[in-house]
N, CA, C and O atoms as a MOPAC input file, in Angstrom:
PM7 MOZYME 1SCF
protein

 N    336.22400 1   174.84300 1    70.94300 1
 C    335.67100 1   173.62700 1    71.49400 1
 C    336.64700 1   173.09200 1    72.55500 1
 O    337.83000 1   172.78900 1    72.39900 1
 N    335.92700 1   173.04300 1    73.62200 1
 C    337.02700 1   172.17100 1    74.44500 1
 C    337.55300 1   170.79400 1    74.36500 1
 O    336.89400 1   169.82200 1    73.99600 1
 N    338.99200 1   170.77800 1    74.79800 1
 C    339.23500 1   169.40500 1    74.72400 1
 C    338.67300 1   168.24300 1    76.02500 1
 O    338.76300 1   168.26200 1    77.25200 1
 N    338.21200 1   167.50300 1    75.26100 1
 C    338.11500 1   165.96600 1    76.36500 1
 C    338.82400 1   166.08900 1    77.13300 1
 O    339.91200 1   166.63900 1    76.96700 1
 N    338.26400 1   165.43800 1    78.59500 1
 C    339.27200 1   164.85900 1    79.86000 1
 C    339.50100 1   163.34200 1    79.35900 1
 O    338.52400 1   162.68600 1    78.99900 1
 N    340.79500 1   162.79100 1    79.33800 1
 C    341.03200 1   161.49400 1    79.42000 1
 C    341.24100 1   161.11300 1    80.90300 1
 O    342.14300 1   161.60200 1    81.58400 1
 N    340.28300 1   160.14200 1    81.38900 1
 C    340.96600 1   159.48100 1    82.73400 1
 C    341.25700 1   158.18200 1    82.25700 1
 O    341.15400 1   157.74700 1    81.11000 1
 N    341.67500 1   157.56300 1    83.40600 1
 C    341.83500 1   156.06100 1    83.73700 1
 C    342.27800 1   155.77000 1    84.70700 1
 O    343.27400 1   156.17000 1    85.31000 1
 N    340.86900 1   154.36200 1    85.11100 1
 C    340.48000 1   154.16600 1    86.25700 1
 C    341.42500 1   152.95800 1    86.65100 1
 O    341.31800 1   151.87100 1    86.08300 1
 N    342.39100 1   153.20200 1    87.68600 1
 C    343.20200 1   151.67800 1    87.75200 1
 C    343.04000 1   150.99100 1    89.31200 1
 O    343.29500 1   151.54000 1    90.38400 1
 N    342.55800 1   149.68000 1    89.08900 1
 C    342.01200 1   149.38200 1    90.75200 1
 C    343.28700 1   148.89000 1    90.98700 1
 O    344.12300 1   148.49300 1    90.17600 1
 N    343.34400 1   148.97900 1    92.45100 1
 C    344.47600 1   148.54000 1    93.21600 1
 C    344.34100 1   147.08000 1    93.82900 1
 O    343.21300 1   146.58900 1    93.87100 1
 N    345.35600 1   146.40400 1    94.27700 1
 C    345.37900 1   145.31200 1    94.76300 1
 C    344.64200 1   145.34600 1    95.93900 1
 O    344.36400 1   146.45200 1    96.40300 1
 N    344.06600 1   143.76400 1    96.82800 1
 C    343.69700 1   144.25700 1    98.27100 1
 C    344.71500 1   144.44400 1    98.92200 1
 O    344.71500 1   145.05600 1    99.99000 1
 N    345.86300 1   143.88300 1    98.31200 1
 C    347.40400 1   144.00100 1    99.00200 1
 C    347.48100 1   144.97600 1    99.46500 1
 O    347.75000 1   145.21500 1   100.64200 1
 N    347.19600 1   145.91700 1    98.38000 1
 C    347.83600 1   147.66700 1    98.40100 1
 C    347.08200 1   148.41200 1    99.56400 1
 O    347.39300 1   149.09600 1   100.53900 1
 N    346.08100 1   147.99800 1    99.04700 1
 C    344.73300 1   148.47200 1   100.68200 1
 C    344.84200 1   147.60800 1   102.15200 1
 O    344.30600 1   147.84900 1   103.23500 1
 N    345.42400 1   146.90500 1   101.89200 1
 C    345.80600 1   146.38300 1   103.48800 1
 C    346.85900 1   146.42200 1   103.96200 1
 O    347.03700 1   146.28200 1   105.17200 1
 N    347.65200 1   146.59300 1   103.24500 1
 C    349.40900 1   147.52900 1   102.97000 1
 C    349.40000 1   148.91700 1   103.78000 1
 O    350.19100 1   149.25800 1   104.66000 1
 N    348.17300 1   149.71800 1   103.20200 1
 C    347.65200 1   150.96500 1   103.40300 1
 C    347.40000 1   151.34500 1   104.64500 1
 O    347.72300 1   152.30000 1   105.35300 1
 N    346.59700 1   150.16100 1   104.78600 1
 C    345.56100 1   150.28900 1   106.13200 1
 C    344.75100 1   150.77400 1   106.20800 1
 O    344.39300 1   151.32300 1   107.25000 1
 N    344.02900 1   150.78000 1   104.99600 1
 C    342.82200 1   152.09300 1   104.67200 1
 C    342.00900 1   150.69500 1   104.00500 1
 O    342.54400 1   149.63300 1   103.68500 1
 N    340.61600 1   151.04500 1   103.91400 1
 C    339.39800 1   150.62100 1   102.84800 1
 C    339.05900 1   151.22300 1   101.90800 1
 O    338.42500 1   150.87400 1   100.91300 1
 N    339.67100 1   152.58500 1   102.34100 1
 C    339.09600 1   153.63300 1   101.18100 1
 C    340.58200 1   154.26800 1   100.66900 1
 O    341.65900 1   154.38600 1   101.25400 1
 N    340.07000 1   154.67000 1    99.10200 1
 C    341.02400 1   156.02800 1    98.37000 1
 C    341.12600 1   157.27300 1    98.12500 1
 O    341.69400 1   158.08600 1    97.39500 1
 N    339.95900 1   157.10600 1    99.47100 1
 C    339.77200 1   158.78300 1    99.84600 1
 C    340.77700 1   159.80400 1   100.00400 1
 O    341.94800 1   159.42700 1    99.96200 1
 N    340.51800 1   161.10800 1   100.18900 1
 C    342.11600 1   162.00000 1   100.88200 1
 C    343.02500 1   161.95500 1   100.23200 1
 O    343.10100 1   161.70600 1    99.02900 1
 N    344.07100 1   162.27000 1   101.20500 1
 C    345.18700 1   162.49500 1   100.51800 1
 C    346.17300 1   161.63600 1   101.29800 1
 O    347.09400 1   162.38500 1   101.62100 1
 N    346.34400 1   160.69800 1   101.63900 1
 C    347.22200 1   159.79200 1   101.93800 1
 C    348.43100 1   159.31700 1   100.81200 1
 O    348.45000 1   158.68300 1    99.75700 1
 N    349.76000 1   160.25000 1   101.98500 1
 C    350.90500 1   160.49700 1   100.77000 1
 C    351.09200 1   158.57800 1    99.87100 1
 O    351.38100 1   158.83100 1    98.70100 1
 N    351.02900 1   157.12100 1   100.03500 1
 C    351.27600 1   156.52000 1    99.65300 1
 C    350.56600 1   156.10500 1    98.43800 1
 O    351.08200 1   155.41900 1    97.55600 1
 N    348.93400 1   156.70400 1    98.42100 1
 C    347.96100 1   156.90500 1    97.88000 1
 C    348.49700 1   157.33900 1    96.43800 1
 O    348.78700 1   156.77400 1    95.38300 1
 N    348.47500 1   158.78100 1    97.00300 1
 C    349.33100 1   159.98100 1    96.00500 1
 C    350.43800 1   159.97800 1    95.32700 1
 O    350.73500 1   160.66300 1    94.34800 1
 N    350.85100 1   159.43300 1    95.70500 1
 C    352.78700 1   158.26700 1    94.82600 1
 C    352.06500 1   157.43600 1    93.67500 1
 O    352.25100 1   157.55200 1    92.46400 1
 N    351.27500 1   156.64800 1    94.27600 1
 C    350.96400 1   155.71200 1    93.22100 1
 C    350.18000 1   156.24800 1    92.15400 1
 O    350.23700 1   155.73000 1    91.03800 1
 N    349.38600 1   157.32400 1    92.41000 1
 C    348.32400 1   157.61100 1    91.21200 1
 C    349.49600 1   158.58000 1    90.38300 1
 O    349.59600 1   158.47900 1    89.16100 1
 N    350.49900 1   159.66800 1    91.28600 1
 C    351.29700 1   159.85100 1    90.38300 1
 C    352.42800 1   159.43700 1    89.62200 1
 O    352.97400 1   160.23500 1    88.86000 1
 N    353.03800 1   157.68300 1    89.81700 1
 C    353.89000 1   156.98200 1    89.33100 1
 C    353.21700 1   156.49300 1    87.95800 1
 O    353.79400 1   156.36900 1    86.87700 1
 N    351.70900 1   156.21500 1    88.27900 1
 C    351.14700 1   155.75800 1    87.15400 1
 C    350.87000 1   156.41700 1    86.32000 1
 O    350.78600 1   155.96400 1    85.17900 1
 N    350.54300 1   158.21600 1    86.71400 1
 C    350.26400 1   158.67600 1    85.48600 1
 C    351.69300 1   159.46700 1    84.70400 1
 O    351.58200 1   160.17900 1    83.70600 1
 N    352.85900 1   159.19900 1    85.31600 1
 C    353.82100 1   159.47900 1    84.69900 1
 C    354.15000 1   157.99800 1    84.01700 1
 O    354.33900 1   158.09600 1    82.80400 1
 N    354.22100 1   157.10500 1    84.36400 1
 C    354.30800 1   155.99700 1    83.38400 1
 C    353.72300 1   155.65700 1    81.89700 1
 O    354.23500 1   155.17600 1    80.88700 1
 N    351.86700 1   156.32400 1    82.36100 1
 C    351.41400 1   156.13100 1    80.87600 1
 C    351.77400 1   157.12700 1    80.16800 1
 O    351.85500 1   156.93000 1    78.95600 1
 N    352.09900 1   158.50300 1    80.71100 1
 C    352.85000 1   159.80400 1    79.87500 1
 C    353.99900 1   159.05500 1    78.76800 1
 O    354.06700 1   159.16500 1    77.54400 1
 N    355.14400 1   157.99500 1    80.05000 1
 C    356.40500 1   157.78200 1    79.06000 1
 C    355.95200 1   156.93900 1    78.13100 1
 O    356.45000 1   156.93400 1    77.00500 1
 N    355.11600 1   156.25400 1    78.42100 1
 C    354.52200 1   154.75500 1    77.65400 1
 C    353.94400 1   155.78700 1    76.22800 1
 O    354.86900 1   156.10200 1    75.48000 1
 N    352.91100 1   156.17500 1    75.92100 1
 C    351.73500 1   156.61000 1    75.10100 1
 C    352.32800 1   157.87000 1    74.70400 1
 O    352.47900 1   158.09200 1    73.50200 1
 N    352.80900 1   159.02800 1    75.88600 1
 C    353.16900 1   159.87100 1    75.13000 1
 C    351.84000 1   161.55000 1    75.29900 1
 O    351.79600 1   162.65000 1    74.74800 1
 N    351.03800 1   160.87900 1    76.29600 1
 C    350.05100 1   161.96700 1    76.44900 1
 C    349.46000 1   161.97900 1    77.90100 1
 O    349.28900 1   160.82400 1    78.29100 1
 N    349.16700 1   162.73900 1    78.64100 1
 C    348.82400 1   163.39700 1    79.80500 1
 C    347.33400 1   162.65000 1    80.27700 1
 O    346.34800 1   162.85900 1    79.57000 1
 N    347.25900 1   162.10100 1    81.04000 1
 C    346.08200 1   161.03400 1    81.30100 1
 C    346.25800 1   161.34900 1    83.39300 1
 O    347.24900 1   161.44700 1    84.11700 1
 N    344.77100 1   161.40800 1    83.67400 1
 C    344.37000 1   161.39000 1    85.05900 1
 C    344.14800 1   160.48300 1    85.30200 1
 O    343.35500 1   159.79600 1    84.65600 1
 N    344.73600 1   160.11200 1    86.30200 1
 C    344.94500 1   158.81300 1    86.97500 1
 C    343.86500 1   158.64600 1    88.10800 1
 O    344.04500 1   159.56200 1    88.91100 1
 N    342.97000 1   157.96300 1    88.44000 1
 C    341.65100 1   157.70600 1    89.75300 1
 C    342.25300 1   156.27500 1    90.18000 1
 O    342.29200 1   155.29000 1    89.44300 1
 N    342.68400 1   156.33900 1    91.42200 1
 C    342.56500 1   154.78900 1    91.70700 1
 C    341.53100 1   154.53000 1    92.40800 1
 O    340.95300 1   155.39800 1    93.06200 1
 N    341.02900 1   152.83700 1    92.34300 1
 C    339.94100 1   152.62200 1    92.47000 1
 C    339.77500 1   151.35100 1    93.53700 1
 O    340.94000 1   150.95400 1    93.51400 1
 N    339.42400 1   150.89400 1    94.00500 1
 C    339.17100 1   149.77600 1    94.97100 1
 C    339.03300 1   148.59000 1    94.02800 1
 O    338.60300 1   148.74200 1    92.88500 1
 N    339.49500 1   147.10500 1    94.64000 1
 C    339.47900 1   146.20600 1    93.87100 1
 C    337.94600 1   145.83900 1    93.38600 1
 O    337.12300 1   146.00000 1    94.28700 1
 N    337.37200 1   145.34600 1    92.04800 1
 C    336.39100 1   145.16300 1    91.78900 1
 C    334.91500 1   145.99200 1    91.09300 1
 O    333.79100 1   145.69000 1    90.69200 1
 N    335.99900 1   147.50900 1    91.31000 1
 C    335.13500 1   148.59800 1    91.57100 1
 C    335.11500 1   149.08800 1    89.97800 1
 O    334.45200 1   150.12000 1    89.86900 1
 N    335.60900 1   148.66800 1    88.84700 1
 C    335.30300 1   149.07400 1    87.39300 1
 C    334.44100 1   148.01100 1    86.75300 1
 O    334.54300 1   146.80800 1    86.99600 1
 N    333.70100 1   148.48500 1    86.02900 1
 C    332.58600 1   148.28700 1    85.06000 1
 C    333.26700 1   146.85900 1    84.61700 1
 O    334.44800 1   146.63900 1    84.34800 1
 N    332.19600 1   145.99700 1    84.62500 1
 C    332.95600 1   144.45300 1    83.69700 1
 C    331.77100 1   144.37300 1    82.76800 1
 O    330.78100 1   145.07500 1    82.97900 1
 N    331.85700 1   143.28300 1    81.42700 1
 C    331.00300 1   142.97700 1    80.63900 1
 C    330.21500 1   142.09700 1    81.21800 1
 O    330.48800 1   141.89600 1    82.40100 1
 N    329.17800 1   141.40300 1    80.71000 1
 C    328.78600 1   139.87300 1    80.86900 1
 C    329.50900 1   138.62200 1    81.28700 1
 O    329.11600 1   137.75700 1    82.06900 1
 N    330.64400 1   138.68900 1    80.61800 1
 C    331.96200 1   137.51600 1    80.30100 1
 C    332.59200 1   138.21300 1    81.68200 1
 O    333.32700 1   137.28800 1    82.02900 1
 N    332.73500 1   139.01300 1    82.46200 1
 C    333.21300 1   139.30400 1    83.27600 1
 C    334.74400 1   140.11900 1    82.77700 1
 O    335.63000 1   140.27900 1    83.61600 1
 N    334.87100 1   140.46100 1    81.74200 1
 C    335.75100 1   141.24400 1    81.56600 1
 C    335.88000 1   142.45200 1    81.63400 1
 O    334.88200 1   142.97300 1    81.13700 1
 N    336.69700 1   143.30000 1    82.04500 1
 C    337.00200 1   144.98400 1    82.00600 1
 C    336.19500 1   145.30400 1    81.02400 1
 O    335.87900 1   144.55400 1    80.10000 1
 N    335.63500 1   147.03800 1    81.27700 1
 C    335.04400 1   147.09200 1    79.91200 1
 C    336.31900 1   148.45000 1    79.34300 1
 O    336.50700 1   149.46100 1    80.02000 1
 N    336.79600 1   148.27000 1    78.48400 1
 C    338.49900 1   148.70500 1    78.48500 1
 C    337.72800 1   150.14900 1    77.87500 1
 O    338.57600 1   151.00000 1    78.14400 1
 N    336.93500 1   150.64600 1    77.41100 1
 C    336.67800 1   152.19100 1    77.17300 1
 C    335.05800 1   152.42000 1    77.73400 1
 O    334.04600 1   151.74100 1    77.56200 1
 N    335.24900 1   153.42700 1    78.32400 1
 C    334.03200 1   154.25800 1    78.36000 1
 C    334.13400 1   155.89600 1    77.79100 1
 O    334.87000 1   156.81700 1    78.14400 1
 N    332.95200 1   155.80900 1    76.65600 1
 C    332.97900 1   157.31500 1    76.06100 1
 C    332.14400 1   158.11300 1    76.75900 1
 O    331.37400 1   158.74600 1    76.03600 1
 N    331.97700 1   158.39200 1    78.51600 1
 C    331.07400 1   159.72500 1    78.88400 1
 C    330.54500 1   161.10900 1    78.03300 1
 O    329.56500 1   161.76600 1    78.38500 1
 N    331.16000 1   161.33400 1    77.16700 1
 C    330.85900 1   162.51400 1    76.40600 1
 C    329.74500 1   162.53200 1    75.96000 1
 O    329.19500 1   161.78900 1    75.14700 1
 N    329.23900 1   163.79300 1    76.74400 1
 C    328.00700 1   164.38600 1    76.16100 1
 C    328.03800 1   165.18200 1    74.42100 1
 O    328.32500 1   166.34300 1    74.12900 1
 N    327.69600 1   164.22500 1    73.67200 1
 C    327.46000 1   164.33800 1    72.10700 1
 C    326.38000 1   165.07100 1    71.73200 1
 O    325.25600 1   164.57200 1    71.67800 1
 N    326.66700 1   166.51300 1    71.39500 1
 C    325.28800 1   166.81600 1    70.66600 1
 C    325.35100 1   166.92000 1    69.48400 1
 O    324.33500 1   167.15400 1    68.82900 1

């Protein structure tokens, strides 16, 4: 059985995107690429396990009703 992909989706500041000079997190823009890999070596030291890092544009993850993060999504196709 294969194992699950864990991601996590972390939006960036508009700071970071106007910092950038970009709108998008497209490509490969080396400042881009630092950050998604600072973060996913951080949650490695933090947690202790190998997690893909997507950064995301401000606003751009799933909120509840209450307007809060929705802190898990299970994509897995369950049969």
């Amino acid at each position: 059985m294969p194992l699950s992909r864990r991601e996590v989706e972390v939006e960036v500041s508009d700071t970071f995107l106007r910092d950038a000079g970009t709108e998008s997190l497209a490509g490969d823009l080396e400042h881009v690429r630092d950050l998604r890999v600072k973060a996913e070596g951080r949650l490695r030291e933090s947690i202790g396990c190998s997690l893909t890092v997507t950064l995301t544009a401000p606003g751009t993850v799933p909120r509840s009703d209450g307007g809060k993060l929705q802190r898990v999504l299970d994509r897995r196709a369950l049969a």
